[in-house]
C-alpha positions in Angstrom: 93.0 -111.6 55.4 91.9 -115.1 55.8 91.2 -117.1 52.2 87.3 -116.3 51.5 84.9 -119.5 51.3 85.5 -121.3 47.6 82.8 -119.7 45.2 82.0 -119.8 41.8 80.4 -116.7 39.8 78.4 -118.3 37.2 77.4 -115.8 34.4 74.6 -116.7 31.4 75.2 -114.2 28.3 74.0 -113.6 24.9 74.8 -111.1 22.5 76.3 -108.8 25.9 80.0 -108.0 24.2 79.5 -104.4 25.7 78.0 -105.0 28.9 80.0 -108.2 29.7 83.5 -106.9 29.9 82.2 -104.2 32.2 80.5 -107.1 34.6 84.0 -109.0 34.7 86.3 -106.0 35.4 83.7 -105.6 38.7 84.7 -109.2 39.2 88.3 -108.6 38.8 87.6 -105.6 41.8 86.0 -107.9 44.1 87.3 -107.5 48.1 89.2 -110.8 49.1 90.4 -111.8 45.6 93.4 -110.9 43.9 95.9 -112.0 41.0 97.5 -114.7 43.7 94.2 -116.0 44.9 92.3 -115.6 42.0 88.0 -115.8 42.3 86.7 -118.2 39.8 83.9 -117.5 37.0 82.4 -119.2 34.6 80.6 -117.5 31.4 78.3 -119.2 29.6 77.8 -117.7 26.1 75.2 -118.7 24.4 73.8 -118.2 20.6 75.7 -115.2 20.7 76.2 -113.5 17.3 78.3 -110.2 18.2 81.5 -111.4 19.2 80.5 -112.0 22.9 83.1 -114.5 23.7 85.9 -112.9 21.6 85.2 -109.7 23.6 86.0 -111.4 26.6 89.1 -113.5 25.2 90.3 -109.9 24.4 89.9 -108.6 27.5 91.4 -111.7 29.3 94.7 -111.7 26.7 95.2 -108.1 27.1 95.7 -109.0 31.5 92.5 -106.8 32.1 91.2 -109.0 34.4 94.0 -110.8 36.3 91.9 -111.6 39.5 90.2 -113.8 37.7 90.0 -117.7 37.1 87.5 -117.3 33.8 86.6 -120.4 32.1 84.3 -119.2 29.0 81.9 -122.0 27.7 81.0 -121.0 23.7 77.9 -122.9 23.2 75.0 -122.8 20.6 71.5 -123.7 22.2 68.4 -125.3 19.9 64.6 -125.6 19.7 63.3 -125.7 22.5 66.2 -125.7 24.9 67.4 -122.0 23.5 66.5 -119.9 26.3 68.3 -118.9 29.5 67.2 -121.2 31.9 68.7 -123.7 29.9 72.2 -121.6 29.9 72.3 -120.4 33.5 71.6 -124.1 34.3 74.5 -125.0 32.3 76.7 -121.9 33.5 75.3 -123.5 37.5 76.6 -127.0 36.8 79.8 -126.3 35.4 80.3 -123.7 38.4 79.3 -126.8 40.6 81.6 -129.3 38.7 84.7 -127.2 38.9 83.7 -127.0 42.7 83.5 -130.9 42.7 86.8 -130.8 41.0 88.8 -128.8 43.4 87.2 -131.0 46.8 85.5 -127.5 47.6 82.9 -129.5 49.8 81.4 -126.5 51.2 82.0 -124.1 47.8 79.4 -121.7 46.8 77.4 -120.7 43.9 76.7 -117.3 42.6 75.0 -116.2 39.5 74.6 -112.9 38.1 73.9 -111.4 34.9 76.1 -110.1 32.3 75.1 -106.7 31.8 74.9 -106.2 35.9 77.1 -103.7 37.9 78.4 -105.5 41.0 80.0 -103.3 43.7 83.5 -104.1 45.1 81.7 -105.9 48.0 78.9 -107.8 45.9 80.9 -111.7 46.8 82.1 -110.8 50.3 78.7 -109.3 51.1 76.6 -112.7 50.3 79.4 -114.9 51.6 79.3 -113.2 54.8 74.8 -113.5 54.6 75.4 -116.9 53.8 76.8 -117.7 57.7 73.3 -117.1 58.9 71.3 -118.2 55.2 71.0 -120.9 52.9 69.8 -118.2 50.2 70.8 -115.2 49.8 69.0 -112.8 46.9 70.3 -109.0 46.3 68.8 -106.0 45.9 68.3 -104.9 42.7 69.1 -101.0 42.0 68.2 -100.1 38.4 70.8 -98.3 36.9 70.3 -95.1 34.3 73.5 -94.7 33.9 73.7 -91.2 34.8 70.2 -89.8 32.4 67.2 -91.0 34.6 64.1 -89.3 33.6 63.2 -87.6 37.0 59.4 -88.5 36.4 61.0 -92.2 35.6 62.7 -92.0 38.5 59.8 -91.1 41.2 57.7 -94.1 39.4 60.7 -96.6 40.7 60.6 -94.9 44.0 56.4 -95.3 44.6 57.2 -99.1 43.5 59.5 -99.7 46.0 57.4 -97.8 48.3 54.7 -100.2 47.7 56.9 -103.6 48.3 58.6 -102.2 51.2 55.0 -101.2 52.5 54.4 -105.2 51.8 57.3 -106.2 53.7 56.6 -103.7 56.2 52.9 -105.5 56.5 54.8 -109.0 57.2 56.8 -107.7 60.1 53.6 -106.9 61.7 51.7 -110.1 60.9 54.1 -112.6 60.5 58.0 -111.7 60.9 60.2 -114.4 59.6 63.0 -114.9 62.1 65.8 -116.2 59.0 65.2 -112.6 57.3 64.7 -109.9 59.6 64.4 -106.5 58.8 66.0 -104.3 57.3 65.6 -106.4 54.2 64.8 -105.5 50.6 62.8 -108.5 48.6 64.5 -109.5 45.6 65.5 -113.2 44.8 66.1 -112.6 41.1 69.2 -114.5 38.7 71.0 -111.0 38.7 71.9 -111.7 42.5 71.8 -114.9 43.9 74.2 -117.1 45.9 73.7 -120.7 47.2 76.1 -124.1 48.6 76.3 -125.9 45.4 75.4 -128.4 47.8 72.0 -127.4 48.0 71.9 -126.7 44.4 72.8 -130.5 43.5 70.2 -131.3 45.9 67.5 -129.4 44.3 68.5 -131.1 41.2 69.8 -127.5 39.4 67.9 -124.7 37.6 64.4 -125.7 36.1 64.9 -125.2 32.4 62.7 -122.9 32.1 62.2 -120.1 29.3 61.5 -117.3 31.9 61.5 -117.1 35.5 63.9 -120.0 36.3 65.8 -117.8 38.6 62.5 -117.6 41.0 61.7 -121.5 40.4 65.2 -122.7 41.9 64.7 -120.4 44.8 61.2 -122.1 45.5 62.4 -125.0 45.2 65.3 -124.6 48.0 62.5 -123.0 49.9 61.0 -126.7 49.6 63.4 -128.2 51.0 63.5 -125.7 54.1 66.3 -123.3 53.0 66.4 -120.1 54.8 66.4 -117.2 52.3 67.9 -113.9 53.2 67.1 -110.9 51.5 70.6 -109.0 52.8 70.5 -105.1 52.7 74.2 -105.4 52.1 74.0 -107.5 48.7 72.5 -105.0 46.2 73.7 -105.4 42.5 72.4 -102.2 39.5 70.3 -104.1 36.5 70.2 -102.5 33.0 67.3 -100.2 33.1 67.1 -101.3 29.2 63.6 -101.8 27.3 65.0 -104.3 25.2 65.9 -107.5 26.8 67.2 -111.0 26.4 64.3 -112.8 28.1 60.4 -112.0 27.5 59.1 -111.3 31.1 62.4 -109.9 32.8 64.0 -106.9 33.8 64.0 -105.3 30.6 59.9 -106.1 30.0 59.4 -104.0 33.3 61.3 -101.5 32.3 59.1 -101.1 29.1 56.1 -101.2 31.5 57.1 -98.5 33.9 57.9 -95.9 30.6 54.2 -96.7 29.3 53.0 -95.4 32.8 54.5 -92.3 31.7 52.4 -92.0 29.0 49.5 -92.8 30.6 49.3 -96.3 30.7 47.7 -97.1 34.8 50.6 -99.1 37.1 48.3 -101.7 38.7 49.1 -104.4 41.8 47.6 -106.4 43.9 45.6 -104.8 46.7 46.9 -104.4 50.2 44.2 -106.8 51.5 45.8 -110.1 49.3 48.9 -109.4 51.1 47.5 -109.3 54.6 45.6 -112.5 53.8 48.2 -114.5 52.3 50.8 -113.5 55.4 48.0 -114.4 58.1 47.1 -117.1 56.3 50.7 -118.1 56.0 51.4 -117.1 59.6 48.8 -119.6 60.4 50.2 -123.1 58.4 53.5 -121.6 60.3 51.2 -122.1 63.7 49.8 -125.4 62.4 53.1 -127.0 61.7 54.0 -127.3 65.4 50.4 -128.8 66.5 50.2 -132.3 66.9 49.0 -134.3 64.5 45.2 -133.9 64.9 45.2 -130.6 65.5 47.8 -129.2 62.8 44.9 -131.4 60.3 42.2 -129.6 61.9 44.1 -126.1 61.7 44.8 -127.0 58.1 41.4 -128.1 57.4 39.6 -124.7 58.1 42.3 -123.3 56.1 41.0 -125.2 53.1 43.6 -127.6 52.9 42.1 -131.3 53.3 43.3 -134.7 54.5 44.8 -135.8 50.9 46.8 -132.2 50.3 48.2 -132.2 53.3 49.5 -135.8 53.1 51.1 -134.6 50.2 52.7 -131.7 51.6 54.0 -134.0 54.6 54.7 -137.3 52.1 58.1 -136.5 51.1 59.5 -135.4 54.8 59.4 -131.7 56.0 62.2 -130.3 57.5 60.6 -127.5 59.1 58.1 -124.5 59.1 59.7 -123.1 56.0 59.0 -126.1 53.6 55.3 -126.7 55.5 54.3 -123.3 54.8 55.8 -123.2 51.1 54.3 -126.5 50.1 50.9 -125.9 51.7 50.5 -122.5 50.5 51.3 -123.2 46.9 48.3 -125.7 46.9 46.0 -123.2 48.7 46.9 -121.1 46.1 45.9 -122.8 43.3 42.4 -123.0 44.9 42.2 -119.5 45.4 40.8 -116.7 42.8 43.6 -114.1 41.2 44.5 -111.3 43.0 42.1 -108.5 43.0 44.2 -104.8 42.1 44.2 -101.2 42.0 46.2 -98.3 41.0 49.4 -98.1 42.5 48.5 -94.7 44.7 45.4 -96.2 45.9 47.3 -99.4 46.9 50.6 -97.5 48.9 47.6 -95.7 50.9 45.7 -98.7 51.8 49.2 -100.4 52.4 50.2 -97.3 54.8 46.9 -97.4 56.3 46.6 -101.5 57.7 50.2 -100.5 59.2 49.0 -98.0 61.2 45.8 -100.4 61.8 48.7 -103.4 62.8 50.8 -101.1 64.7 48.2 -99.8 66.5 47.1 -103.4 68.0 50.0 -103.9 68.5 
């Protein structure tokens, strides 16, 4: 088997001394990787006070983990900076500095989360998505373990419905030739991968309290980077209520058992998403005009003279960055989302695809 592309797992935990051990003996299991050619990790645990790192010194002196290069960072994070955009930044750059280290020019960056399940394929899977990529995001598979509410478990399934209905939408409208289907459309910090490269390039993770996974992918997007959402990188979350982080998995989780109560499920109407992909499709159509015309396409899209300087002032690789930088200002023009019950939504969603392949 020929020696897999160098790659650092980089892994942000707090308080996670049961779930962590579990996430590193997937690691140890990875395809590729063994106790001779070891696959390197980095944990960063942060503010932890229940023996996080000792649980995985424990696990590493007893030789559970012998596929493993581990380098465990015990850090304490305050004010303002103790949040976990702060420590998967940190976790990031020393991943990318031990890459420096090594001369690993064209090494790799993945980051998980410590109380993921990985499957035995998870680092194979988005180095091998990575050939055709410069982003690759995993599905995300919540995992019961083993006592899913059925009710619970049909809510999950209309959700996905609905996004796959959205996806299915874009493939209609506006297929984007980097990500073909099949795809699924997670991009979250519980499955990405990345050249550190790029990462340095980006300037790392925005420290941000919540959703810094989502910022650093839109700002490689920025720059151009092709994000693939690979059917073969999938990775199960905690289907925990309590989290680490207001606003992440753990917060939807919550959500989706209120809806069992009673509580309505609502999301954006199917008519948003087919005006933000046509409207997307067309910057994507403006980009390769000529001057004039791509500022006349732009203009009767809303975008003026001064905006679209902006979008163009700092050099645009190619229709990816355009469209990402224009539509983020168009966006902030535009009025929120208008929504609807979740039924209501998957039948308007099912019915503009029968509308779209019908034109077709």
């Amino acid at each position: 088997m020929a020696a897999p592309r160098p790659c650092v797992v980089c892994v942000p935990a707090r308080d996670e001394a049961q779930a962590l051990p579990r996430l590193l003996a997937t690691l140890d299991r990875q395809e590729g990787f063994s106790d001779s050619g070891k696959l390197r990790v980095v944990v960063l645990a942060n503010n932890c006070a229940d023996g996080t790192a000792d649980a995985v010194r424990a696990q590493r002196a007893a030789g559970a983990i012998p596929a493993l290069d581990l380098r465990l960072i015990d850090v304490t994070l305050t004010g303002e900076a103790a949040h976990v955009g702060t420590a998967r930044r940190m976790a990031l750059d020393a991943g990318a500095d031990w890459l420096d280290a090594d001369g690993a020019a064209d090494g790799v960056l993945l980051t998980t989360d410590a109380d993921a399940r990985l499957p035995e394929t998870w680092v194979a899977a988005n180095l091998r998505a990575l050939e055709r990529a410069d982003v690759v995001g995993g599905r995300l598979v919540i995992d019961g373990d083993g006592a899913a509410d059925p009710d619970l478990a049909a809510l999950h399934a209309r959700i996905e419905r609905y996004w796959a209905g959205v996806r299915r939408l874009e493939d209609l409208l506006d297929p984007p030739p980097h990500d073909p289907a099949p795809r699924h459309g997670d991009h979250t910090g519980a499955s990405l991968a990345f050249p550190a490269a790029l990462y340095r390039a980006v300037g790392g993770v925005p420290p941000l309290p919540c959703g810094e996974d989502n910022a650093l992918v839109g700002l490689m997007r920025d720059r151009g980077a092709r994000l693939r959402h690979d059917p073969a990188v999938s990775v199960r979350v905690s289907a925990r209520h309590q989290g680490r982080v207001a606003g992440g998995m753990a917060t939807e989780m919550a959500r989706r058992a209120r809806v069992l109560g009673g509580e309505a499920y609502r999301l954006p109407e199917a008519a948003h998403w087919r005006a933000l992909i046509l409207r997307r499709a067309a910057l994507r159509r403006a980009y390769g005009l000529d001057p004039a015309a791509r500022a006349a396409a732009c203009a009767q899209l809303g975008l003026g003279a001064g905006d679209l300087a902006a979008v163009l002032s700092a050099g645009c690789p190619n229709d990816i960055a355009f469209v990402e930088r224009a539509d983020r200002l168009l966006e902030l023009g535009s009025p929120p989302a208008a929504t609807c019950d979740l039924d209501r939504a998957l039948a308007d969603l099912d019915a503009l695809a029968d509308t779209g392949r019908a034109a077709a």
